[in-house]
C-alpha positions in Angstrom: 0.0 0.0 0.0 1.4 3.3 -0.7 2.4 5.7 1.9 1.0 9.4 2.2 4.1 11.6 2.0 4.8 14.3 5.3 3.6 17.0 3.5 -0.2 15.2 3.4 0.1 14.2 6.6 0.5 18.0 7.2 -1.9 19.3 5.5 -5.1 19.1 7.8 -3.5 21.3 10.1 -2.0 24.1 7.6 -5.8 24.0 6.3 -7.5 24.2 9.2 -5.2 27.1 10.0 -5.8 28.4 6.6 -9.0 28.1 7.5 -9.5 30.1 10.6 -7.8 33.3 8.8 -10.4 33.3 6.2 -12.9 33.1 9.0 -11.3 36.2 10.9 -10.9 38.6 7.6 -14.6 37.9 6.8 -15.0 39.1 10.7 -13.1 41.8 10.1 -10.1 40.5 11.5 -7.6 42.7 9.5 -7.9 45.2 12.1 -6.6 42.5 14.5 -4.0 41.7 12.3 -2.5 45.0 11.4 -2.7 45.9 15.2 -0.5 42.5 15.9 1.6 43.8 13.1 2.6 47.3 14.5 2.8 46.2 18.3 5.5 43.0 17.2 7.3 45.5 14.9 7.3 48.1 18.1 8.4 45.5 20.5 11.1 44.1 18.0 12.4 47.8 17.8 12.5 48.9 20.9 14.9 45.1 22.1 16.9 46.0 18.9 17.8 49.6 20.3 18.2 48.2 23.4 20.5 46.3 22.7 22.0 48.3 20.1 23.2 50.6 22.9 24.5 48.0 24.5 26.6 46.3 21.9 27.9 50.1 20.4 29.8 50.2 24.3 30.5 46.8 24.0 32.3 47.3 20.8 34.2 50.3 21.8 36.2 48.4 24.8 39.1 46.9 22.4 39.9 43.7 24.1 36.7 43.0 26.8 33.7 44.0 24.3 33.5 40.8 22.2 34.0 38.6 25.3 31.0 40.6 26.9 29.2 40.6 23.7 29.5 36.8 23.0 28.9 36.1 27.0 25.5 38.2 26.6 24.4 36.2 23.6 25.3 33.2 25.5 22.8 33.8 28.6 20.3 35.0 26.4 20.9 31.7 24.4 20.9 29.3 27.1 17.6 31.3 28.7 15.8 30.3 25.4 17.0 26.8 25.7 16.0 26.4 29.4 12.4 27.9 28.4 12.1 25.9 24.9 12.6 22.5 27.2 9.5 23.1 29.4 7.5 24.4 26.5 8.2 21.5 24.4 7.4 18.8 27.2 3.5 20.5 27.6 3.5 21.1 24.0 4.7 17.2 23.3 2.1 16.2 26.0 -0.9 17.4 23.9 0.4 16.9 20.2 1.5 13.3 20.4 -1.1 12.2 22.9 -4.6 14.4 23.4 -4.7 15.6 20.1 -7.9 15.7 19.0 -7.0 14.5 15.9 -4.9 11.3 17.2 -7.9 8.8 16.6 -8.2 9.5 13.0 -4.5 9.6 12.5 -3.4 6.2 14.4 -5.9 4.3 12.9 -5.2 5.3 9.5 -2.4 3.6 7.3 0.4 6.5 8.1 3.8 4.7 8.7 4.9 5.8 12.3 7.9 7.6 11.2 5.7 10.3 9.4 3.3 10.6 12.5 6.5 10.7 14.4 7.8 13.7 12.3 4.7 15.7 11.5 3.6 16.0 15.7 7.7 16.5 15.8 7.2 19.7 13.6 3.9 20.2 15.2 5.4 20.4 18.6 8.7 22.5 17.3 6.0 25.3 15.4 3.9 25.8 18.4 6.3 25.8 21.0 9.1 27.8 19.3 7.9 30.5 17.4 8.0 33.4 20.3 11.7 32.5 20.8 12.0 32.4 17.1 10.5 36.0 16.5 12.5 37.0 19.6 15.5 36.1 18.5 15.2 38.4 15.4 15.9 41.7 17.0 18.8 40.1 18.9 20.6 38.8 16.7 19.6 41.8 13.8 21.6 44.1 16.7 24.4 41.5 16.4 24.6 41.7 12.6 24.4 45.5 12.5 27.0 46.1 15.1 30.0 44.2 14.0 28.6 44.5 10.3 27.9 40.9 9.6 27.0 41.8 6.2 23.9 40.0 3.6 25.0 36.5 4.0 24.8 36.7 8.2 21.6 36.8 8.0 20.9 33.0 6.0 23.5 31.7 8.4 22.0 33.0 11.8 19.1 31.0 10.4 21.6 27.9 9.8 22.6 28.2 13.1 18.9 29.2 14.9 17.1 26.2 13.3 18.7 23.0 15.0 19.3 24.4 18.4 15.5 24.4 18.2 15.3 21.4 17.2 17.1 19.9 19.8 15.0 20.9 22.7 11.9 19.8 20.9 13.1 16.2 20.3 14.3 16.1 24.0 11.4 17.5 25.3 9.3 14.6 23.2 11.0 12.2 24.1 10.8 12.9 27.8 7.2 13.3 27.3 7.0 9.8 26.0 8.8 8.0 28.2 7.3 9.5 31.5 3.8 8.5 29.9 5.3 5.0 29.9 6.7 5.2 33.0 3.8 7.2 35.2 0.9 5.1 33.7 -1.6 5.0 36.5 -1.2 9.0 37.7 -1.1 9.7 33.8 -0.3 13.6 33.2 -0.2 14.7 36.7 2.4 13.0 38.2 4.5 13.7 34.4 4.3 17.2 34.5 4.7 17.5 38.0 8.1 15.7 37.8 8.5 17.7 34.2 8.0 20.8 36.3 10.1 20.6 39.1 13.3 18.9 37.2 12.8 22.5 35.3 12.9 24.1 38.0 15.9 22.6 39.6 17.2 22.9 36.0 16.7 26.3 35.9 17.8 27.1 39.5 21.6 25.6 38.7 22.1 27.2 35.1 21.0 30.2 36.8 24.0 29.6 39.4 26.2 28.2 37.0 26.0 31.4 34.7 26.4 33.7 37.8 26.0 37.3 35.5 25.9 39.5 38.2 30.2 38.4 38.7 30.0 40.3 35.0 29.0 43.2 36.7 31.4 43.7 39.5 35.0 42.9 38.0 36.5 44.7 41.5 35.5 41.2 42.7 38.3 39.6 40.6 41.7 39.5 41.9 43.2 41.4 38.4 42.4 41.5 35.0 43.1 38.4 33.9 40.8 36.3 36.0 37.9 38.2 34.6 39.0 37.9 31.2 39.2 34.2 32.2 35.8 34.1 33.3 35.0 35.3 29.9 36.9 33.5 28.0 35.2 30.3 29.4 32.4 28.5 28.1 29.4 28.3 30.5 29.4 24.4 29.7 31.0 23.1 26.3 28.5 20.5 25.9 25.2 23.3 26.0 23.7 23.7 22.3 23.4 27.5 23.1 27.5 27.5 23.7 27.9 26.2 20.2 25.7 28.5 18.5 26.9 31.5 20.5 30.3 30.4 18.9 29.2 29.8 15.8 28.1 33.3 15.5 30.7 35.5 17.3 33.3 33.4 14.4 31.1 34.5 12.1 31.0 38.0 12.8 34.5 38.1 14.1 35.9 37.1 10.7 37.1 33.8 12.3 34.7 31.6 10.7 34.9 27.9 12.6 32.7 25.3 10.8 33.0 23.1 13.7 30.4 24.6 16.3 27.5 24.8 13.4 28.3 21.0 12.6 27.5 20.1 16.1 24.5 21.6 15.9 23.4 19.8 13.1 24.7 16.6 13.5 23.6 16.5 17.3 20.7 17.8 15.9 20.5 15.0 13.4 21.0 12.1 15.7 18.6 13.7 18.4 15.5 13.5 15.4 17.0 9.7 14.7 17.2 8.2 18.5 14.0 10.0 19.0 12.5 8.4 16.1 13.3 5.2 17.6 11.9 5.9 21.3 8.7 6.6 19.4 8.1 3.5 17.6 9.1 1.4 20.3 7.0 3.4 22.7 4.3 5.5 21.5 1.9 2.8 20.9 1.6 1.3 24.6 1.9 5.7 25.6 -0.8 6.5 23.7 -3.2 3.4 25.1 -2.0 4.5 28.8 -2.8 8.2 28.1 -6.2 7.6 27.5 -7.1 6.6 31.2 -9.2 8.3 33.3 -8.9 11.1 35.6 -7.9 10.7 39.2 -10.2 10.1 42.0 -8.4 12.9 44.0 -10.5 15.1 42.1 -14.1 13.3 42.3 -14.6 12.7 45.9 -15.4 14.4 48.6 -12.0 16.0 50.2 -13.0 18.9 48.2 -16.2 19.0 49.7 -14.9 18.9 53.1 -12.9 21.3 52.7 -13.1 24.5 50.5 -17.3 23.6 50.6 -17.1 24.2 54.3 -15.2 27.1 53.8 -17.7 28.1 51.6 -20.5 27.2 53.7 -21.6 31.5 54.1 -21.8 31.4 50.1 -25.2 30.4 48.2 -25.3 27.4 47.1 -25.0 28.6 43.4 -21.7 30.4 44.2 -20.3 27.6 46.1 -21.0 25.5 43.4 -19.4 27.0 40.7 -16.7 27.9 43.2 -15.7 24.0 44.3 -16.4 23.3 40.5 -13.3 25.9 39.1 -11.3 24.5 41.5 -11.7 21.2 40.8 -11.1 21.5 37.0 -8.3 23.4 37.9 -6.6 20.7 39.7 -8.2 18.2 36.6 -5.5 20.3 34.7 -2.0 19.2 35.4 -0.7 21.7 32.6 -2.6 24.4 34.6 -1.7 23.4 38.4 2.2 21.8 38.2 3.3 25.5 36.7 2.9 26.7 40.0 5.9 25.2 40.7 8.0 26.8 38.3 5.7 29.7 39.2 7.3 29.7 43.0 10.7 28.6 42.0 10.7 31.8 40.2 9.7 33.5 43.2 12.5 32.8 45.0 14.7 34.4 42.3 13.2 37.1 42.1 13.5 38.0 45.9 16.7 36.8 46.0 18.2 39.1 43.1 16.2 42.1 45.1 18.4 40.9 47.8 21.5 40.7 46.2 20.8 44.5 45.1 23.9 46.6 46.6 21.7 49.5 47.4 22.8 50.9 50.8 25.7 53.2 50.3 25.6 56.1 52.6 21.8 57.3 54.1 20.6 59.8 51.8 21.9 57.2 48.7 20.5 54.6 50.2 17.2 56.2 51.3 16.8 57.3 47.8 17.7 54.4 46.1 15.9 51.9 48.4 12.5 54.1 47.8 13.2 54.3 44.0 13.1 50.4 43.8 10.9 49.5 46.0 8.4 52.1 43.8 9.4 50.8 40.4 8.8 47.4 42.2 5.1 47.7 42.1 5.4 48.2 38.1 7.2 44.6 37.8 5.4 43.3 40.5 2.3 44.4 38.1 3.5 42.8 34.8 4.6 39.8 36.4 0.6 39.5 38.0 -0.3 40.4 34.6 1.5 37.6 32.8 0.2 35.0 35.6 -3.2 36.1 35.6 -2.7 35.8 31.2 -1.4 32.2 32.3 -4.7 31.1 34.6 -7.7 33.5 34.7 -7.7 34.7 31.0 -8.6 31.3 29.8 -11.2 30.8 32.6 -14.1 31.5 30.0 -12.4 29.1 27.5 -11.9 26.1 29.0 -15.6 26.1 30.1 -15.2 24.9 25.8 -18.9 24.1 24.4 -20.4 23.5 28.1 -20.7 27.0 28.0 -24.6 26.9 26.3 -25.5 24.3 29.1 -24.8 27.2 31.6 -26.4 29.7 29.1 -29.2 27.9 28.8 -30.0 26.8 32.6 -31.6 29.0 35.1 -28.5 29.8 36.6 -27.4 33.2 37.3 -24.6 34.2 35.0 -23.4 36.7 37.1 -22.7 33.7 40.0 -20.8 32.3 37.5 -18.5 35.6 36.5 -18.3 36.0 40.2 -16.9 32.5 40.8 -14.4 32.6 38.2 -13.1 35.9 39.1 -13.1 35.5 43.2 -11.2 31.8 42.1 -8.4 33.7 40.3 -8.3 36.9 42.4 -7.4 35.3 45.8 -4.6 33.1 45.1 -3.4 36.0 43.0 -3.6 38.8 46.0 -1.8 36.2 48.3 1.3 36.1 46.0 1.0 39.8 45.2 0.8 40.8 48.8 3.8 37.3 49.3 5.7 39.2 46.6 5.4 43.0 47.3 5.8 42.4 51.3 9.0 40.4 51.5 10.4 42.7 48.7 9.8 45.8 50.6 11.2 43.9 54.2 14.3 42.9 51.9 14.5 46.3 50.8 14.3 47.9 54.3 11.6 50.4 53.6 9.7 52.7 55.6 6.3 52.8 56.8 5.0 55.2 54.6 6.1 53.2 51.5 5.2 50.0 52.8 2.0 51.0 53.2 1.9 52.8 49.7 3.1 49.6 48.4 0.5 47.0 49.9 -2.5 49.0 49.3 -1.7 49.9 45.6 -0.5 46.1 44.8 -4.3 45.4 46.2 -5.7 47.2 43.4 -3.6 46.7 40.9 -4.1 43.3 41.9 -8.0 43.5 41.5 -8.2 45.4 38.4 -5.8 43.1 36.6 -7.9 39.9 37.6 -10.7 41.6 36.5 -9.4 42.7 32.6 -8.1 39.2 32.7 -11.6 38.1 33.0 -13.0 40.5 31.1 -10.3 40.0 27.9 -10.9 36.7 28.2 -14.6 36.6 27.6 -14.5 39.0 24.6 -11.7 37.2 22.9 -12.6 33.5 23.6 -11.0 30.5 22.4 -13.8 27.2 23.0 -12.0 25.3 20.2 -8.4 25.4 21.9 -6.8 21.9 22.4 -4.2 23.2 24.5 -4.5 25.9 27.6 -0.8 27.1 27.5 -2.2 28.5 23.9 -5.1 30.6 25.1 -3.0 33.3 26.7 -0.6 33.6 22.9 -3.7 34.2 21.1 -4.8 38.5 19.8 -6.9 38.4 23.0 -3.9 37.7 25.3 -2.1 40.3 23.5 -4.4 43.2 24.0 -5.0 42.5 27.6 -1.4 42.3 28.3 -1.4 46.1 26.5 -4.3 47.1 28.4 -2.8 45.9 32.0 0.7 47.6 30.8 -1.5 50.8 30.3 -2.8 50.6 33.2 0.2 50.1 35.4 1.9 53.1 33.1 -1.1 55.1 34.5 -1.5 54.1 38.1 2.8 54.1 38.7 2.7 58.2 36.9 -0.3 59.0 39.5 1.3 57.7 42.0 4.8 59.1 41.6 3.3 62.6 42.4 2.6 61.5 45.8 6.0 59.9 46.2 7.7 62.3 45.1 6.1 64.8 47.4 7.5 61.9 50.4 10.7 61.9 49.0 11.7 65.5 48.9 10.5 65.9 52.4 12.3 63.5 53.8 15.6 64.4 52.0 14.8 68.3 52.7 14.1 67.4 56.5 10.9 68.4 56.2 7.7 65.8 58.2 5.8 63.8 56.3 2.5 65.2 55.7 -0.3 63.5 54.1 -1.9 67.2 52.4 -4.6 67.3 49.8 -3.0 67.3 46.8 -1.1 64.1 47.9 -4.9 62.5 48.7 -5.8 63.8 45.4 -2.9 61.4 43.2 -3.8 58.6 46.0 -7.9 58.8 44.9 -7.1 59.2 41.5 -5.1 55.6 41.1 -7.7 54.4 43.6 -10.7 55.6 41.0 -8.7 54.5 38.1 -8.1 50.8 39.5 -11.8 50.4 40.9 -13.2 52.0 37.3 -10.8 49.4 35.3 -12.0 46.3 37.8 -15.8 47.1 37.3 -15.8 48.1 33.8 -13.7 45.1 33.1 -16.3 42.6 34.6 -19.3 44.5 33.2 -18.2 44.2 29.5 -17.4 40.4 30.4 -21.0 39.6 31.7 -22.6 41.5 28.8 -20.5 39.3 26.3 -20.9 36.4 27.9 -24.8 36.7 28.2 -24.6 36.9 23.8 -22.5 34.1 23.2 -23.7 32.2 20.7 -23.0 28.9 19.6 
């Protein structure tokens, strides 16, 4: 019988993407596209002259610019590498074995290396692209700065292409043998693992790289122990290493062929030995993977529990409370990030801590209030990017059970109410987590301590709410994958609207504190006056209008779905 080649294997998919374009221009989704357009071309501008700036001092420092140059492109390198191998293992997870189109596929006569190579490229397209695109501007800077010339650009390509490859066949293959291996907890106990071995991973390459050593060369004994640290690879056996070689030769004018055949022929034998885990394993995987879910999540701990905390609520809201939760915990790809989620956590406070930031009283008491200010910004986006991660898709993942709830005599509004209450608590915990311990670490006063709880409240609040709100107006019911919701034109323009509003709420704000901070370095007491009250009200009304018009425009939407 004759095989169908890749490329009809394939072609489902690029239809049905096809597809779904058509369908959005004859919504009038050219707006959307143009605006995704101009805000990628913005954003791939402003890390180009970023780093532009960077690599022009870099370049003028004779014998330490390309060592710094090539050790930045390095840690960026290895950052993308670290982040493509946890995106590829969730990715692999739902391409090679919940696919919806799996059934069709398995038990049609399609030879098992082109399955194996079509969800390969599936997996590599879907979990790579952002680094892709991100790598543009980087490496464009690169190019420009130490004049690469036409042909750099085909051979940054050359060199880009297999050190994605690499972590999307490792992160397969770990996929598919920990679905082998875990068979009776299934996906949970996989991704749990999957998450925390990242998480350690990331923890130790973190160590390993130790930039901040880059920053301080007083902490050298002379010279030429911190050109030694330069001069040494972070680990010779990292893809990132070779390709951060393989470009600096290039654009040094000591062109190497040696780094860029590693990456291909590592590259090459990764696809081959990962072709040969799959057709020994996927088979007895895919039969395992299609096993129930846990009882943890059907009994009646959760009733014990969160329902008699619950107990003051309605029943309706209790309900639809204890029912988000448990399809939250139903979702390994949703709940095991939280581990990543407070490994990350712990670097963040800890690079706060590591800031040297008292030096002298008035440079210190300046300094100290400057971060801890600007802290409540990046405290905001990084809310922002969680709440993009779990309460945007809320609406989604209720999927086509959404007309049940239209249709019933439930109240939608108990429903909205659940979904954002569910998201907003566990959200104010870590903001309150984060915001506190930075500001003890940080040594502030009162006055900013308590400038910095009540405002991360809000910010808190409102962002929850636009989540919500975004997420209802841009929903994705057909989505096969959560960790996709949050990438789609919807996720993008809340994460614009929540950077607006933090740009807005951190300039009112900065009115009052700077009103503080000239007292206290004038001598002056601290007094709370009217026009101080006034900035204070004005991010409190701006907050509390963003919060209620966000859930307002979410209930109206959500009460004309149609289906």
């Amino acid at each position: 019988m004759t095989q169908p080649s890749l490329w009809r294997v394939l072609e489902p998919k690029w239809r049905t993407a096809l597809q779904r374009v058509r369908e959005e221009r004859s919504r009038g989704g050219s707006g959307k596209l143009l605006l995704l357009t101009i805000v990628g071309l913005l954003f791939w501008l402003g890390v180009y002259g970023l780093l532009y700036k960077i690599l022009s001092y870099f370049r003028g420092v004779e014998e330490l610019g390309p060592l710094l140059a090539g050790k930045l492109l390095g840690v960026a390198l290895l950052s993308f590498i670290v982040i493509l191998v946890l995106s590829n293992v969730v990715t692999a997870l739902s391409s090679f074995f919940l696919a919806k189109d799996l059934d069709l596929l398995v038990s049609a006569p399609v030879d098992w290396l082109r399955i194996y190579l079509a969800k390969l490229g599936e997996t590599l397209l879907h979990s790579s692209w952002m680094v892709a695109l991100m790598a543009v501007p980087i490496l464009a800077a690169y190019g420009v700065i130490y004049r690469g010339g036409l042909l750099f650009a085909p051979y940054a390509v050359l060199t880009l292409f297999p050190m994605l490859v690499l972590p999307a066949v490792a992160g397969s293959a770990l996929t598919l043998v920990l679905v082998n291996v875990f068979p009776a907890r299934r996906t949970r106990d996989l991704l749990s693992i999957v998450a925390l071995g990242a998480a350690a991973g990331l923890i130790l390459l973190f160590r390993l790289v130790r930039p901040e050593r880059l920053a301080s060369p007083e902490g050298f004994r002379n010279l030429l122990d911190y050109i030694a640290v330069l001069r040494t690879p972070t680990s010779p056996f990292l893809p990132s290493e070779w390709a951060t070689k393989a470009v600096m030769g290039f654009l040094r004018g000591s062109f190497d062929p040696m780094p860029l055949a590693l990456l291909w022929t590592t590259a090459a034998a990764f696809v081959t030995c990962g072709a040969i885990l799959h057709q020994q394993l996927f088979a007895p995987g895919f039969t395992k993977a299609q096993e129930g879910a846990e009882r943890f999540v059907r009994g009646t701990w959760w009733r014990w529990t969160i329902g008699a905390l619950l107990g003051f609520l309605p029943v309706a809201k209790r309900e639809f409370v204890l029912k988000d939760v448990k399809l939250f915990f139903r979702d390994t790809t949703q709940w095991s990030q939280l581990i990543l989620l407070a490994v990350l956590v712990v670097v963040y406070l800890f690079n706060i801590r590591a800031l040297p930031l008292h030096r002298g009283e008035e440079v210190g008491f300046f300094y100290v209030t400057l971060v801890s200010f600007l802290n409540l910004g990046l405290a905001g986006f990084v809310l922002a990017s969680i709440a993009a991660r779990f309460i945007f898709p809320a609406i989604s993942l209720e999927g086509r059970h959404m007309w049940l709830l239209r249709s019933s005599p439930l109240d939608l509004r108990a429903l909205l109410w659940s979904k954002y209450w569910v998201g907003t608590v566990p959200l104010l915990v870590l903001a309150l987590l984060l915001t506190g311990l930075t500001n003890v670490l940080l040594q502030v006063r009162p006055f900013m301590m308590i400038v910095g709880m009540v405002t991360i409240c809000g910010l808190t609040c409102a962002i929850a709410a636009l989540a919500l709100g975004f997420g209802a107006l841009y929903p994705q019911f057909e989505t096969e994958n959560a960790a996709q919701i949050p990438t789609s034109f919807g996720g993008l323009v809340f994460m614009m609207a929540t950077i607006a509003l933090l740009g807005a709420v951190i300039f009112l704000l900065w009115q009052a504190v700077y009103q503080y901070v000239r007292s206290v370095y004038l001598g002056r007491p601290v007094v709370v006056g009217a026009s101080m009250i006034v900035w204070f009200a004005a991010a409190a009304a701006l907050c509390a209008t963003a919060t209620g018009g966000a859930l307002w425009v979410g209930l109206r939407r959500i009460e004309r779905f149609e289906f």
